[in-house]
C-alpha positions as CSV (number, residue, x, y, z in Angstrom):
1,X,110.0,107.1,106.4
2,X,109.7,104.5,103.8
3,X,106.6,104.4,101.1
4,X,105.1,102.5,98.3
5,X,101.7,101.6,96.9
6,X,100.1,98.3,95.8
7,X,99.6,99.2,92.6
8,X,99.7,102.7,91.1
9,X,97.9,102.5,87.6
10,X,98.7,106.4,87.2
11,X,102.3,106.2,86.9
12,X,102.8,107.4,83.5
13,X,101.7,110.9,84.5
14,X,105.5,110.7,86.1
15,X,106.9,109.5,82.9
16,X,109.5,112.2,81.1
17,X,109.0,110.5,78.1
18,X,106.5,111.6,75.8
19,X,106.1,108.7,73.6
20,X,106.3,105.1,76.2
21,X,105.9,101.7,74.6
22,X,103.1,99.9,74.6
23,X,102.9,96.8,76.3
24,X,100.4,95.1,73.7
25,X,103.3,96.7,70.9
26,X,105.8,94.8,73.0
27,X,104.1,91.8,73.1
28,X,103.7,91.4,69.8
29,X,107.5,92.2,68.8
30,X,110.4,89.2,69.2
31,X,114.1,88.8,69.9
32,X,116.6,92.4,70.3
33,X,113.6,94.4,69.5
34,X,111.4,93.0,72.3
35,X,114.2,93.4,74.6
36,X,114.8,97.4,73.6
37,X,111.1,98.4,74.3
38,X,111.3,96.5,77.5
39,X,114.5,98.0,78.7
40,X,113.0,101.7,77.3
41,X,109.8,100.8,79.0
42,X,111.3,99.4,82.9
43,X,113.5,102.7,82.6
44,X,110.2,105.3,82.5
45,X,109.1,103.0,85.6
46,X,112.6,103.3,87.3
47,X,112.2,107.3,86.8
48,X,108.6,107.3,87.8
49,X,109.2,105.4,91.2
50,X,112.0,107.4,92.1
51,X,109.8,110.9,91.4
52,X,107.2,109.4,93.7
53,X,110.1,108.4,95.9
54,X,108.7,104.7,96.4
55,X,110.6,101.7,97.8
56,X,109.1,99.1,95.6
57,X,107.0,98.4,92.3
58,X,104.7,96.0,91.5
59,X,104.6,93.6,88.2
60,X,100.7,93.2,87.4
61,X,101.3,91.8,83.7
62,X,100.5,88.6,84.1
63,X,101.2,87.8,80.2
64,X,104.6,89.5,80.6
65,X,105.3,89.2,84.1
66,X,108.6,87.0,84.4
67,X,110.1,88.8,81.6
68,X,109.3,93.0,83.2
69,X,110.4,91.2,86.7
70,X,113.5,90.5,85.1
71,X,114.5,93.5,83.3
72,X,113.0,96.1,86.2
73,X,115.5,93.8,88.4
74,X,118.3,95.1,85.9
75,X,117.0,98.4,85.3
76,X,116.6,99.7,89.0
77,X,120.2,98.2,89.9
78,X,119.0,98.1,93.6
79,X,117.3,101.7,93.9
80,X,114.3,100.3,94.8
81,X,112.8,96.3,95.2
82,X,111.0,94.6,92.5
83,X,107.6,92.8,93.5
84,X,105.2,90.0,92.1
85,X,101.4,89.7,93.2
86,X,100.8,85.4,94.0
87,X,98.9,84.3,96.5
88,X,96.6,81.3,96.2
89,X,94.8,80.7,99.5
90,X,91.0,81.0,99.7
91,X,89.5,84.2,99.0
92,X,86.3,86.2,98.4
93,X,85.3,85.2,95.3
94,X,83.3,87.2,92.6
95,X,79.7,88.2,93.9
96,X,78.1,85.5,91.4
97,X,80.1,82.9,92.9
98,X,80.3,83.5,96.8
99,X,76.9,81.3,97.3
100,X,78.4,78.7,95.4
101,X,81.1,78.6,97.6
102,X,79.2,78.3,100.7
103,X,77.0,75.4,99.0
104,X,80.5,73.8,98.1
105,X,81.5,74.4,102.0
106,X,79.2,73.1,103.3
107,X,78.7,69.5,100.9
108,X,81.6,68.9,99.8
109,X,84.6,70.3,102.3
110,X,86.9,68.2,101.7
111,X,87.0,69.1,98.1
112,X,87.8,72.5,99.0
113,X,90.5,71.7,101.4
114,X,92.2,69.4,98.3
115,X,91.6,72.8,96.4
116,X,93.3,74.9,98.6
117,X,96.3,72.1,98.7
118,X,96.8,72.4,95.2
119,X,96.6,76.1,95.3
120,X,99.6,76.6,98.0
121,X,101.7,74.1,95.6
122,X,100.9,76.1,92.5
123,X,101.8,79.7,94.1
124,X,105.4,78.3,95.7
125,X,106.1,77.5,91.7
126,X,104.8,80.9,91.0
127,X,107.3,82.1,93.5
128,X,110.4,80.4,92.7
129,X,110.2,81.4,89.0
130,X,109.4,85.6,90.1
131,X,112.8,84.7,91.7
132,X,114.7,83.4,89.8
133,X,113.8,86.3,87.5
134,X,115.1,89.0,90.2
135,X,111.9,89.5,91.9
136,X,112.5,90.1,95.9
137,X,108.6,90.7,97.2
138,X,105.7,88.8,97.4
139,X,102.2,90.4,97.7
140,X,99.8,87.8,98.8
141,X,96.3,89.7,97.6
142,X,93.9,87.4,99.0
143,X,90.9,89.4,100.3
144,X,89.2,87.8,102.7
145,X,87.4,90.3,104.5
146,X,84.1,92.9,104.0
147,X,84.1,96.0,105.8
148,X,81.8,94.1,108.3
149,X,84.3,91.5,109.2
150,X,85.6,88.5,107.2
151,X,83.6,86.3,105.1
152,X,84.4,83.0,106.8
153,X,83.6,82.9,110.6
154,X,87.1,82.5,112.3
155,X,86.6,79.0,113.3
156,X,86.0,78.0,109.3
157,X,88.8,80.7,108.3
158,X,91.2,78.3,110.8
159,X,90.4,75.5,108.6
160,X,90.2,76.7,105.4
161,X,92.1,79.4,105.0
162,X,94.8,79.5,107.8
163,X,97.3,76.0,107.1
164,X,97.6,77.0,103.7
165,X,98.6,81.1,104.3
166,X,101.0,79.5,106.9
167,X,102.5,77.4,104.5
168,X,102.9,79.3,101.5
169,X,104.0,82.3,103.8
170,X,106.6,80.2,104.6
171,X,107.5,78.6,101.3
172,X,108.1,82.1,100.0
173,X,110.1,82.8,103.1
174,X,112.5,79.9,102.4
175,X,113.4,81.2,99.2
176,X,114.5,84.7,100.6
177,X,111.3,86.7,99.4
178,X,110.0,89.5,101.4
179,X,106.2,88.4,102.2
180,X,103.6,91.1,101.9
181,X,100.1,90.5,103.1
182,X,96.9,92.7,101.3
183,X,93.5,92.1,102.9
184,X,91.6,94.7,102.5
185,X,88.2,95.0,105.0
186,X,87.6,94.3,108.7
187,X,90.3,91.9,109.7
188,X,90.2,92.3,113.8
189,X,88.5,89.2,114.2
190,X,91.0,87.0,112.3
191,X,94.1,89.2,112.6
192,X,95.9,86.6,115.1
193,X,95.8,83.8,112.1
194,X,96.6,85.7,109.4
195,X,99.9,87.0,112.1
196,X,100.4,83.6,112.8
197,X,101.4,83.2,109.5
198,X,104.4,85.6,110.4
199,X,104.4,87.5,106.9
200,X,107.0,90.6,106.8
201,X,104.4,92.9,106.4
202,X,100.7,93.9,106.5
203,X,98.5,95.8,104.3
204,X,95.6,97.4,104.3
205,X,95.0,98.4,107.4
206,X,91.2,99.6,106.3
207,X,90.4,102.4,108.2
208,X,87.0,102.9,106.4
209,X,86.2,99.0,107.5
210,X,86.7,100.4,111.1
211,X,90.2,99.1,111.5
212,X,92.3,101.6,114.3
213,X,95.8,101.1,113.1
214,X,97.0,101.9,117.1
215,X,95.7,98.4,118.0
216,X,97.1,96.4,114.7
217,X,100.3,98.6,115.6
218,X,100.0,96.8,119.6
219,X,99.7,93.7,117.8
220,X,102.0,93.2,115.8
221,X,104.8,95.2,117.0
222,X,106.0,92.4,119.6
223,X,106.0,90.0,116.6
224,X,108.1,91.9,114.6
225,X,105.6,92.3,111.7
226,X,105.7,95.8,109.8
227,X,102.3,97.2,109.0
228,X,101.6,99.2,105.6
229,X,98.8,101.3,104.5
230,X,95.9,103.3,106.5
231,X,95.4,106.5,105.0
232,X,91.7,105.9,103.3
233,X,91.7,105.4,100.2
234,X,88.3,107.0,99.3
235,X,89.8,110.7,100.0
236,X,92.1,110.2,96.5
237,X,88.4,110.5,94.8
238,X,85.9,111.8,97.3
239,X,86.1,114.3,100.7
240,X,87.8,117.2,101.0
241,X,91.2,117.9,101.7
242,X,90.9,118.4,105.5
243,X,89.5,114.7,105.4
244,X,92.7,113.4,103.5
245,X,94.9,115.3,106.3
246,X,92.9,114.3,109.0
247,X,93.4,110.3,108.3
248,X,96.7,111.0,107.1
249,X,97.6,112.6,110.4
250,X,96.1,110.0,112.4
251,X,98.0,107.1,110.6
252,X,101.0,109.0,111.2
253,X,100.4,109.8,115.0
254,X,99.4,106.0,115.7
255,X,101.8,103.8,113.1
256,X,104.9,104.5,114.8
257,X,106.1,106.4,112.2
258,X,109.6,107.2,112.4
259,X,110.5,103.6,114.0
260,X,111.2,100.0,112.2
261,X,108.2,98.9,111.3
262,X,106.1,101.0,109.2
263,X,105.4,102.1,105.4
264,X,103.1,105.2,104.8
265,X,100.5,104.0,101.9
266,X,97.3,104.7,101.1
267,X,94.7,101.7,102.4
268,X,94.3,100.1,98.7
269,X,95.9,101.6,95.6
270,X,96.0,104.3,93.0
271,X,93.8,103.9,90.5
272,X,92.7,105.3,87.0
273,X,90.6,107.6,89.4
274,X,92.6,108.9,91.8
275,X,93.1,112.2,92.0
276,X,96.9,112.6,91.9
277,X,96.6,116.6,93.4
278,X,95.3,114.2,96.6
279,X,98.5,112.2,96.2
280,X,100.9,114.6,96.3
281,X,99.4,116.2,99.0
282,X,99.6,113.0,100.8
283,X,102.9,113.0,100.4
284,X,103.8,116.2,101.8
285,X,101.9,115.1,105.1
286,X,104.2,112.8,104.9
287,X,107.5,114.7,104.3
288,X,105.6,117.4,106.9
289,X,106.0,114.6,109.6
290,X,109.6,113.4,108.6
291,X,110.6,117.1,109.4
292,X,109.2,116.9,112.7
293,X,111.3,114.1,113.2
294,X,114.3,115.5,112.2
295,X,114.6,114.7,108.3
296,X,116.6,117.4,106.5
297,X,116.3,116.5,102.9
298,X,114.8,118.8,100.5
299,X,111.1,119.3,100.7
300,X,108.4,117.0,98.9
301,X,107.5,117.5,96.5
302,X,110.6,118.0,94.5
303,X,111.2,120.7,91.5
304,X,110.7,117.6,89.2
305,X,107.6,116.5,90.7
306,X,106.1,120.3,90.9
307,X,106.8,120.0,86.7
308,X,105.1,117.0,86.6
309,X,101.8,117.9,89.1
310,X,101.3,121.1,86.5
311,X,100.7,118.9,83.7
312,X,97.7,116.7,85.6
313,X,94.5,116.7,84.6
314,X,93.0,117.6,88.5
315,X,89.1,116.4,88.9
């Protein structure tokens, strides 16, 4: 059973290496030099992914994006998929500017629209560069929904938001890109659009917004889309352990885990305050349920990763 995270802004916890580059050090350094630290620094990734056993990783950099894209591309020599976050469609804006937005709506719509244009032709260029640098996913990480439903009713989210995730969904599926799609929230009552969009894949999944991943699983199994995420996200910080294994459990039961179509992940990502004794346990729920289905690979986690969980800093 395939997994991955988002983002996962703990990762050198899994590094080996005592003494990781900088990125700001790399920035500022030019020609063979540069190159080096970002070869040494895309290897502690490559090592880190593999210890966490993920499928993909996730270029947030924006200042150094094209050229980590390229050298994780060389440095991971197909062991696991390199990924770049662009998506440009409408989203929740910051909490200063949401009324803004609805005044703009609602005077001056066709504004917007040529807005939202403009943005669909900007993230296709985005696209074609991560490409041509050796990137293979996109995440499109437009929010567009609260835990109380979506913040656009779903006959403006048809015009405003829709066309456009059609279109650039397809864009980056012309050029070969595996097409993530990240909303976190309650997304039942726009989940048709954002599937007619046909991405590859869903994420969140939100079960703390009320989202049952047995009915996204009805949905979008007949369409062929592959769903990611569920586990709650809160239970790497809050809860007890019995909470973690009881969403866990019930993402695995109702996903169709162990069939095409589904990647364990927790519903958002690991951040700087995640517990990682939480992840790791999440991942032996995980590596519990592959041996119910038959998986007879060693057992998670690994010697290495044992190593590595005794030298974290546990809240």
């Amino acid at each position: 059973m395939p997994t991955c995270e988002l983002a996962f802004f703990q990762l050198g916890k899994f590094y080996d290496d005592p003494n990781p580059p900088d990125l700001d050090k790399i920035a500022e350094t030019s020609g063979k030099k540069r190159k080096r630290l970002l070869r040494h620094y895309c290897r502690n990734i490559a090592e880190a992914i593999e210890r966490l056993e993920h499928g993909q990783i996730c270029v947030w950099n924006r200042d150094l994006r094209l050229e980590i894209t390229e050298t994780l591309a060389e440095v991971s020599a197909g062991r696991y998929a390199v990924a770049v976050p662009i998506d440009h469609t409408l989203r929740i804006p910051a909490g200063e500017r949401l009324s803004e937005l609805c005044f703009r709506i609602a005077d001056e719509p066709d504004a917007i629209l040529a807005e939202c244009e403009r943005g669909v032709e900007e993230a296709i260029v985005e696209a074609r560069q991560a490409c041509e640098h050796g990137g293979e996913i996109i995440w499109m990480c437009a929010d567009y929904c609260f835990n109380q439903g979506p913040f656009l009713s779903p006959e403006m989210f048809a015009k405003f938001v829709t066309p456009f995730l059609q279109r650039q969904t397809a864009a980056f599926k012309e050029m070969d890109l595996i097409t993530i799609k990240h909303t976190d929230g309650n997304i039942m009552p726009v989940l048709d659009q954002i599937f007619s969009a046909k991405p590859h894949a869903l994420h969140s999944i939100d079960a703390q917004a009320g989202v049952d991943i047995a009915e996204v699983r009805r949905q979008a199994e007949p369409l062929g889309i592959c769903l990611i995420g569920n586990v709650e996200h809160q239970y790497m910080e809050t809860g007890t352990e019995d909470d973690l294994r009881r969403s866990a459990k019930y993402c695995l039961e109702h996903s169709g885990a162990g069939k095409p179509g589904y990647i364990y992940s927790t519903s958002n990502a690991i951040n700087e305050y995640s517990r990682m004794d939480r992840y790791l346990l999440m991942q032996q729920i995980r590596h519990e349920k592959m041996r119910q289905l038959g998986y007879q690979g060693p057992e998670y986690p690994s010697q290495t990763l044992r190593n590595v969980s005794r030298g974290l800093d546990y809240y």
